[in-house]
C-alpha positions as CSV (number, residue, x, y, z in Angstrom):
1,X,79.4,98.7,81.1
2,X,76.3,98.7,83.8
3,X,77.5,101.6,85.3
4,X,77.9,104.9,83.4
5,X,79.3,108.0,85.3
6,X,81.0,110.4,82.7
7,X,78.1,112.8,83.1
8,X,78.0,114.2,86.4
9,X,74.0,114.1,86.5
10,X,74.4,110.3,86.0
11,X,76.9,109.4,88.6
12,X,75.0,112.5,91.1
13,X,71.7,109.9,90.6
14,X,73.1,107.1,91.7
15,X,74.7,108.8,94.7
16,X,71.2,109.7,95.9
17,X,69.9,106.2,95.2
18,X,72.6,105.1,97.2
19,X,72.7,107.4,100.1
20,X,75.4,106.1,102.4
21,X,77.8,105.4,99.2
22,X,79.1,108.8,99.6
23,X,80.6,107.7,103.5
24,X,81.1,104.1,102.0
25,X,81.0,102.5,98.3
26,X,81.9,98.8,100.3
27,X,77.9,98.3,100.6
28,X,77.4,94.7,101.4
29,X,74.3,94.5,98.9
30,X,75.7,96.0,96.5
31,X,79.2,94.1,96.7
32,X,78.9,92.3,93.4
33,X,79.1,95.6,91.7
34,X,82.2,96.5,93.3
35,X,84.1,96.3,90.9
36,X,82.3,97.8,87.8
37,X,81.5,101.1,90.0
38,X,85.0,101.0,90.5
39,X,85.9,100.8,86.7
40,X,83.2,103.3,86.0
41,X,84.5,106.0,88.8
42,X,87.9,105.6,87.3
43,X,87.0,106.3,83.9
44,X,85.5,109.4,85.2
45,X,87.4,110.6,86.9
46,X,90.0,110.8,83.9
47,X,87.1,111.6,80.5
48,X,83.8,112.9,82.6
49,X,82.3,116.4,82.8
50,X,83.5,118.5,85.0
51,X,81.1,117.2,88.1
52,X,81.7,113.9,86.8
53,X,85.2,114.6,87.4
54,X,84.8,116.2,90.6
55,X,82.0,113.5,92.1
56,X,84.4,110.5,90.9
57,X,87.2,112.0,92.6
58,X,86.1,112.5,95.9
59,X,84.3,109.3,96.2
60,X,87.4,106.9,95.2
61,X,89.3,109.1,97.4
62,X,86.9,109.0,100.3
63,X,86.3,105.6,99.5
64,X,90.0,104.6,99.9
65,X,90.7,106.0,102.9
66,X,87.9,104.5,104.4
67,X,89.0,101.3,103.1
68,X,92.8,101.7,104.6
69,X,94.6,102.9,101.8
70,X,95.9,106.1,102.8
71,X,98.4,108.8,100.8
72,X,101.6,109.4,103.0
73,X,105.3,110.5,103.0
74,X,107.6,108.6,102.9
75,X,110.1,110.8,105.2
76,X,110.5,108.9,108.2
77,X,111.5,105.9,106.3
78,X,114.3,107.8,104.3
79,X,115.0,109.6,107.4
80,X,115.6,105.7,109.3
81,X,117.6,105.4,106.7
82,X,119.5,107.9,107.0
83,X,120.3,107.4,111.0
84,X,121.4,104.0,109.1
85,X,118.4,102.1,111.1
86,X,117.4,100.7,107.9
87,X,119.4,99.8,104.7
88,X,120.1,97.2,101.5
89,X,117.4,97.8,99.3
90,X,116.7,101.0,96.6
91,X,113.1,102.0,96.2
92,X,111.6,102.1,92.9
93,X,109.6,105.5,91.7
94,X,107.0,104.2,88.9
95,X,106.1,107.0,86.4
96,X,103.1,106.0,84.3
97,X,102.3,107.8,81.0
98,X,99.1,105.5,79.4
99,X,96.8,103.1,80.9
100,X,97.2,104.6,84.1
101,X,94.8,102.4,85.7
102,X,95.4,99.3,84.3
103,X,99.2,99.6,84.5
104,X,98.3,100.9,88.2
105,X,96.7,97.9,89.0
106,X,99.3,95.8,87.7
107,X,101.9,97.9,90.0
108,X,99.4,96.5,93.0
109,X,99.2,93.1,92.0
110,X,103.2,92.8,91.6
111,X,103.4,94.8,95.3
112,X,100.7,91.8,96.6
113,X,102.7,89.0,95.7
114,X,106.1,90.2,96.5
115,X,104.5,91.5,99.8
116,X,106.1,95.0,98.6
117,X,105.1,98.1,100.3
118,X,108.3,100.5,99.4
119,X,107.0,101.7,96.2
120,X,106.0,105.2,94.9
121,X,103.8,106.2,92.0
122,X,104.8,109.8,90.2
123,X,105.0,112.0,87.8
124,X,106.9,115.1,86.6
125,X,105.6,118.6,85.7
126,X,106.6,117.5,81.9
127,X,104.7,114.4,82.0
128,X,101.6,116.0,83.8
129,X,101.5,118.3,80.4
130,X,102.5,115.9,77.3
131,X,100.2,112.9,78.9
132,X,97.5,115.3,79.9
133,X,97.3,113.9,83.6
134,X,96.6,116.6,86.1
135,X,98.0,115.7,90.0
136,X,93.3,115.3,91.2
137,X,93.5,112.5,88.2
138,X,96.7,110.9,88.6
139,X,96.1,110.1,92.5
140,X,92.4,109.2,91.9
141,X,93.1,106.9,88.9
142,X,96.3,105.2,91.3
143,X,93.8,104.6,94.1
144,X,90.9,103.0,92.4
145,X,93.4,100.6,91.4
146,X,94.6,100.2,94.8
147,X,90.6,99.8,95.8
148,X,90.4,97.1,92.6
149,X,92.8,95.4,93.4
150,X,92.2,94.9,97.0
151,X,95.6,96.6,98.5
152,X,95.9,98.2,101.5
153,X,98.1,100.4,103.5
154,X,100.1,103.3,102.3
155,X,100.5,104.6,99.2
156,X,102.7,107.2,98.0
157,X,102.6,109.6,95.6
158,X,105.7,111.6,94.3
159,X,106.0,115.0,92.4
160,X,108.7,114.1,89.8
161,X,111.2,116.5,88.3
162,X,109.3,119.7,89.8
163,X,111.5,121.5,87.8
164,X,112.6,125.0,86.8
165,X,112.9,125.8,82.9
166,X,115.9,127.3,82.9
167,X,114.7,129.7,79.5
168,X,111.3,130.9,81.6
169,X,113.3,131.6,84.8
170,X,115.6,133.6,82.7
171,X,112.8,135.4,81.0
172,X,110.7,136.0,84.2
173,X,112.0,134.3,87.0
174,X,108.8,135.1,89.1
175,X,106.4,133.9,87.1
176,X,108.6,130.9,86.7
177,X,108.6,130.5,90.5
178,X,105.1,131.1,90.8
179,X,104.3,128.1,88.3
180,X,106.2,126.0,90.6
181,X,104.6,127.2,93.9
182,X,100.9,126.2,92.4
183,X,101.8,123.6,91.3
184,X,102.9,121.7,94.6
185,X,99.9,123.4,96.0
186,X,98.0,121.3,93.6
187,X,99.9,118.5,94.0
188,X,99.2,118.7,98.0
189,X,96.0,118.9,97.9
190,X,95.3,115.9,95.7
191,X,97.5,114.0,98.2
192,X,101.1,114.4,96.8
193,X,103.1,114.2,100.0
194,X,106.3,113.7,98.0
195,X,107.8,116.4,96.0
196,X,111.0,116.2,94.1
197,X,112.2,119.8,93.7
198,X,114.5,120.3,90.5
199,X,116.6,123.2,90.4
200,X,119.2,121.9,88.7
201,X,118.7,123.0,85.4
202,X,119.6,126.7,86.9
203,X,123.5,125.0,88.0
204,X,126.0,127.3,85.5
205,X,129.4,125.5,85.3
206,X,131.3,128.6,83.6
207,X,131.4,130.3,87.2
208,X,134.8,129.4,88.6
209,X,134.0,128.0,91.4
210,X,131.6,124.9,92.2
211,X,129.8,127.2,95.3
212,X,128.9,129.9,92.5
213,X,127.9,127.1,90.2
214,X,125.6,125.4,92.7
215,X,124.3,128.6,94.0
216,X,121.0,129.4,92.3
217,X,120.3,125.7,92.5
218,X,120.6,125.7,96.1
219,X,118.9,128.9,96.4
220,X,115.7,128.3,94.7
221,X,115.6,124.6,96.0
222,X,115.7,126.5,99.4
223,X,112.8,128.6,98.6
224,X,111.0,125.9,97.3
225,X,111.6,123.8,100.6
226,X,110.5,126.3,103.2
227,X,106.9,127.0,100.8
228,X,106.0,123.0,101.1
229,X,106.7,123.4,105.0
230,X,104.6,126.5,105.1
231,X,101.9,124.3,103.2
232,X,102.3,120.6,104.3
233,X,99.4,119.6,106.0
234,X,99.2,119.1,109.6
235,X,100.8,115.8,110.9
236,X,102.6,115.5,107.6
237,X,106.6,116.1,107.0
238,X,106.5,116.0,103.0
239,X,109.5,114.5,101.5
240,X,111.2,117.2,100.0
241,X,114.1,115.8,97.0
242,X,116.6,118.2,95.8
243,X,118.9,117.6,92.1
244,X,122.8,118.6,91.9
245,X,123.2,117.4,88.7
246,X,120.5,117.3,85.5
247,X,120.0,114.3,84.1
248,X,121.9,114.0,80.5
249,X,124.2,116.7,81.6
250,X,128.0,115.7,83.3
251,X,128.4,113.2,85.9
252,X,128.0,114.4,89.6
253,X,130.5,114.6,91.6
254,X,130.8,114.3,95.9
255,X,132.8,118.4,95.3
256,X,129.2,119.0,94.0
257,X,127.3,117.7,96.7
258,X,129.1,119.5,99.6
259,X,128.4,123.1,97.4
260,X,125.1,122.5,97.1
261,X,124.2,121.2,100.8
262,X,126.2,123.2,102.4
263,X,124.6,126.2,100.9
264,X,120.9,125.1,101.4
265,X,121.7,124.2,104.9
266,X,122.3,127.7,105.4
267,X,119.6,129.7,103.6
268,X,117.1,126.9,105.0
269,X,114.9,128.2,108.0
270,X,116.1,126.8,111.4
271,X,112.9,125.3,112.3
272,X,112.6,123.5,108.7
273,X,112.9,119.8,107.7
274,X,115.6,119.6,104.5
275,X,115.2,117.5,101.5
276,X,115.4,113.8,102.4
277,X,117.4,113.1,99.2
278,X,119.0,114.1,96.4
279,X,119.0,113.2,92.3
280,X,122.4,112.8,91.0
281,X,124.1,112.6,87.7
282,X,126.1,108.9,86.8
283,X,125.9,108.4,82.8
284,X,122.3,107.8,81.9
285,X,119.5,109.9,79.7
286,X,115.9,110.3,80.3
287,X,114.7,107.7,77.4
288,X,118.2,106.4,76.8
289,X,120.3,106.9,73.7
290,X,118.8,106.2,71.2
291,X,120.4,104.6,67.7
292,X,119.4,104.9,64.4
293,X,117.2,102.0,64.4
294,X,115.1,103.2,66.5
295,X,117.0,100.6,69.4
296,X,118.6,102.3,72.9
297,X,122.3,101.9,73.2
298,X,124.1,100.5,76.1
299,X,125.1,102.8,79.3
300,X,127.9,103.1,81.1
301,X,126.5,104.0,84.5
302,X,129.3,104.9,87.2
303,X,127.9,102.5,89.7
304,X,131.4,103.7,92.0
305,X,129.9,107.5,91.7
306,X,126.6,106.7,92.9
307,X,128.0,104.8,96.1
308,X,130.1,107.3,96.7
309,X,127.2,110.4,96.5
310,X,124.8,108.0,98.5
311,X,127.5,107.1,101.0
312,X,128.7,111.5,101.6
313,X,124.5,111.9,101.8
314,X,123.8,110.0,104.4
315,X,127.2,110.1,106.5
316,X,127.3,113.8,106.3
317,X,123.7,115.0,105.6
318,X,121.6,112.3,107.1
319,X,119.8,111.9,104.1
320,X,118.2,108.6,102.7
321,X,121.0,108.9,100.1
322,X,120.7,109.5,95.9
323,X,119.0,109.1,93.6
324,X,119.2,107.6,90.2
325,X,117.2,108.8,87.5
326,X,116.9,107.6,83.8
327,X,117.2,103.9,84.4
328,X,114.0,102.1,83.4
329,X,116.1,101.2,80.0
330,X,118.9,99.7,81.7
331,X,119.3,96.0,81.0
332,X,117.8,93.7,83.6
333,X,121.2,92.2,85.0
334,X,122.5,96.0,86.1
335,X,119.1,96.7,89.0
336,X,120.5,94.3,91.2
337,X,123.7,97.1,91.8
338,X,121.0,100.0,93.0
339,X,120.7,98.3,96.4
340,X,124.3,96.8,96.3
341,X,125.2,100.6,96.2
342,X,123.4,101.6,98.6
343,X,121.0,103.9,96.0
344,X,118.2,105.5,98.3
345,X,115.5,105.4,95.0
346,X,115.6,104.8,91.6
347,X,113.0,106.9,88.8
348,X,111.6,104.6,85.9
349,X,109.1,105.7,83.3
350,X,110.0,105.1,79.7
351,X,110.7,101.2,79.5
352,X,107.1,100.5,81.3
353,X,105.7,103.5,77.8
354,X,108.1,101.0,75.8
355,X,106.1,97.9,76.7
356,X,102.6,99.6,75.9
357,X,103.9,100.7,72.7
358,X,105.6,97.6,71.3
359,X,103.4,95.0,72.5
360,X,102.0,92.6,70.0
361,X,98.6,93.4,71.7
362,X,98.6,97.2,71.0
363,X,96.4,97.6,68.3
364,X,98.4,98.2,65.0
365,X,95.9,100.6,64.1
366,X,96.1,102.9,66.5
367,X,99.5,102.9,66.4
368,X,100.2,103.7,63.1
369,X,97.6,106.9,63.7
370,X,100.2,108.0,66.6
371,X,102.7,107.6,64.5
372,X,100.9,109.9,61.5
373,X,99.8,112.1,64.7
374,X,103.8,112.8,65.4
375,X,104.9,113.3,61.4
376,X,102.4,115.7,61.3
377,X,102.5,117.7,64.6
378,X,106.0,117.7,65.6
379,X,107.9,117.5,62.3
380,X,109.9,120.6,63.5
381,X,111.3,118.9,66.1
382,X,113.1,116.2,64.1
383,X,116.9,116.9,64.0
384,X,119.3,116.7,61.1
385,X,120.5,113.1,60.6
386,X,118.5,112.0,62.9
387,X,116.5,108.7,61.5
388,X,112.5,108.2,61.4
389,X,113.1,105.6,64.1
390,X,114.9,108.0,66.4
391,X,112.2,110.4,65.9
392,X,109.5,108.4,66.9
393,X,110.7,106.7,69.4
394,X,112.1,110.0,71.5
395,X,108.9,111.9,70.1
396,X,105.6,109.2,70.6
397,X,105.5,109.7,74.3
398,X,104.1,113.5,73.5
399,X,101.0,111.6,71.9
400,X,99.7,110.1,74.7
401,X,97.7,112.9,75.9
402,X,96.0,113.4,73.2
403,X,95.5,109.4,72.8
404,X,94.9,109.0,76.2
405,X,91.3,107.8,75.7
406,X,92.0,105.6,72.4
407,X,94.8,103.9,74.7
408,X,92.1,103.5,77.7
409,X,89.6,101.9,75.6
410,X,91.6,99.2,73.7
411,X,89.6,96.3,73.9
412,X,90.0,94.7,77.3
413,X,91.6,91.2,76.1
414,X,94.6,93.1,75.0
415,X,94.5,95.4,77.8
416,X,95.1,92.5,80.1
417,X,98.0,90.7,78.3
418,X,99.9,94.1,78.5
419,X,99.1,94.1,82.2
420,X,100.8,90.6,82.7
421,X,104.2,92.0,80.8
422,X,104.0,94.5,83.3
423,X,103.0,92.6,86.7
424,X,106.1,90.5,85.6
425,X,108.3,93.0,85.1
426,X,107.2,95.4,88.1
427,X,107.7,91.9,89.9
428,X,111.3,91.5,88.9
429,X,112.3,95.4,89.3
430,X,111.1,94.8,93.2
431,X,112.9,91.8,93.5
432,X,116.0,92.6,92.1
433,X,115.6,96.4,93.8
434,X,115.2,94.6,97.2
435,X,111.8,95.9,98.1
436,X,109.7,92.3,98.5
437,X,108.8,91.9,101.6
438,X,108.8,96.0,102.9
439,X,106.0,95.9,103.4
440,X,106.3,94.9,107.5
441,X,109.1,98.1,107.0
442,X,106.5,100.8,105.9
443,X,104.0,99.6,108.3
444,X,106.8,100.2,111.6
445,X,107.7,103.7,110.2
446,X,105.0,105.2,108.2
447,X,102.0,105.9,110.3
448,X,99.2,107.3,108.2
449,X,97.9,111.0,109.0
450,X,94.1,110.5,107.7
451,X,92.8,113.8,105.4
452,X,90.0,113.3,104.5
453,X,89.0,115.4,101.0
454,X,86.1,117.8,101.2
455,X,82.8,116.8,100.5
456,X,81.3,118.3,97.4
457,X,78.5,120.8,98.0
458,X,76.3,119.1,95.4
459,X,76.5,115.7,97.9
460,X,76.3,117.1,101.2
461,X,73.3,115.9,103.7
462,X,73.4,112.9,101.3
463,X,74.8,110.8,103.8
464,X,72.5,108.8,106.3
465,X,74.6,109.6,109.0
């Protein structure tokens, strides 16, 4: 590679040779290098030291924003929805565990040709541990593919399943809360305008009524909700999601709904925007079931649920409607129904890991070293009768943190042909999802609030301004 910029002393040289790339990489003579200074900040920004980290960061993130490609929320588009302004199509929330950036750029390229602009990149507090993604990486990574790729517009990234563990709440319920609170603060500042609170996990259903078993759910998803108003940035109403229901757990019910809403309306300051949403419970498990050859079994998703919740959201709440998590192993002929339902966004992660994974192209190698990786480290967490198939496949996704650079640096040729599964497939979910040709939608309702990030001290008065 011609540009090298994991030490920070390298990439803080070729800022002072460059003095106006701080304010703008686009530099007409050095256009032909685009690209690799892309490539190079990227990399960076996810394996360099920690001023390499810090330099790479800023400057994709300046550098985007300069170049129209701007972090929102996507509230007054689920709030249009809603009023029922706008309708028929289910927006997809794309989690990405490995090969962020190339998977990322994929994402784009599929968004380009379907003219797509109702998308949303995210990931969960578990994912942010096991993949060993922090919120600064995640959104620099997603927007140097946005810059490669040559998309513009607005971009949204999503806190996913911000969610309470229901043992270290019990333990310490501060500290628990606290974890939470820095977290979105984290999340914010790298540009996170969408936050999925998840509260759900505290939902007891031995209480005899559904109001008691809904109550610390709503409770602490209020709390949770007033602290992102109290920190949102200026100009910018975060989308705030809320969870009745844990995924894996029973189905949801419109009883459940009602509890839950009704409560949080009321402990919710007046002056404060609610949660434009909500995650329900209709039959499926993060990962799918999985059978003893290693295979995922069939779903039986209540498709007549799901209307039903989305339908009592917006009708009664004026929210964008539910949401369905877990489905990214569902077969292809079933994503047509999200829209049909009316199913305000839909959460897919593991079947993008899946295609990584089990492609011919991923070395066999490497692989196989994973696989020793999870034998060895997580042996403890097999379960009786459960087969070495089942194991691996509901265990591998914990290795991709500590793989994270192998998987980046498989040779590029193979790199690429994964891509293509995935531009193909992220084509079809947006298709079938309804989400072609949004991209005239987002540009009527979303108008961009600019934040630019701070300059770093070690770059300031570089600029020839």
């Amino acid at each position: 590679m011609k540009y090298e910029f994991e030490k920070g002393s390298e990439l803080l040289h070729f800022i002072e040779e460059n003095k106006n790339f701080p304010e703008n990489i686009l530099i007409k003579e050095r256009k032909e290098d685009f690209h690799e200074i892309i490539d190079s900040l990227a990399r960076a920004s996810a394996f360099g030291d920690d001023l390499a980290k810090r330099l790479s960061r800023y400057l994709i993130r300046a550098t985007a924003i300069n170049s129209g490609i701007i972090p929102c929320s996507i509230q007054p588009l689920y709030e249009a929805r809603g009023k029922g302004s706008v309708s028929g199509f289910t927006v997809p929330a794309i989690n990405i565990r490995c090969l962020t950036y190339d998977v990322a750029r994929a994402v784009f390229r599929a968004a380009m040709r379907g003219n797509c602009g109702a998308f949303i990149f995210e990931i969960a507090r578990s994912e942010i541990s096991y993949t060993n993604q922090r919120p600064e990486e995640y959104a620099a990574v997603i927007m140097a593919a946005a810059l490669r790729e040559g998309f513009k517009g607005s971009i949204f990234l999503q806190g996913d399943h911000y969610q309470i563990s229901k043992s270290n709440f019990k333990k310490d319920p501060e500290k628990e809360i606290d974890a939470i609170e820095k977290l979105i603060m984290e999340s914010i500042s790298a540009g996170f305008y969408n936050i999925d609170i998840d509260t759900s996990t505290l939902v007891d259903l031995e209480k005899d009524t559904v109001d008691e078993q809904q109550r610390l759910n709503f409770e602490i998803c209020a709390h949770f909700t007033d602290f992102i108003r109290k920190h949102q940035p200026e100009g910018i109403d975060i989308s705030v999601g809320g969870e009745i229901g844990e995924v894996g757990a029973k189905n949801s019910t419109v009883e459940e709904l009602r509890a839950f809403m009704k409560g949080y309306i009321k402990l919710l300051s007046p002056d404060r925007i609610g949660i434009s949403k909500i995650s329900v419970q209709t039959g499926t498990v993060h990962g799918g079931i999985v059978l003893p050859d290693g295979s995922v079994a069939k779903i039986n998703l209540d498709f007549n649920t799901l209307y039903e919740l989305s339908r009592v959201a917006r009708e009664e709440f004026q929210m964008a409607g539910a949401v369905q998590h877990g489905a990214s192993t569902l077969p292809p002929q079933l994503f047509h129904k999200f829209p049909e339902v009316e199913t305000a966004e839909i959460h897919l992660a593991t079947e993008f890991q899946n295609i990584i994974l089990d492609s011919v192209y991923f070395p066999k190698d490497l692989l196989s070293t994973i696989y020793n990786f999870i034998k060895r480290e997580f042996s403890n967490e097999r379960k009786h009768g459960e087969t070495e198939a089942q194991f691996l496949y509901k265990t591998r996704k914990k290795a991709l943190g500590p793989f994270k650079r192998e998987i980046w640096d498989i040779p590029e040729k193979a790199r690429k042909e994964m891509a293509k599964s995935l531009e193909e497939k992220f084509l079809f979910l947006f298709d079938q999802l309804k989400v072609c040709n949004t991209k005239g939608l987002i540009d009527d309702y979303i108008k961009p609030v600019v934040k630019m990030p701070e300059i770093p001290e070690e770059i300031k008065g570089l600029s020839s301004r």
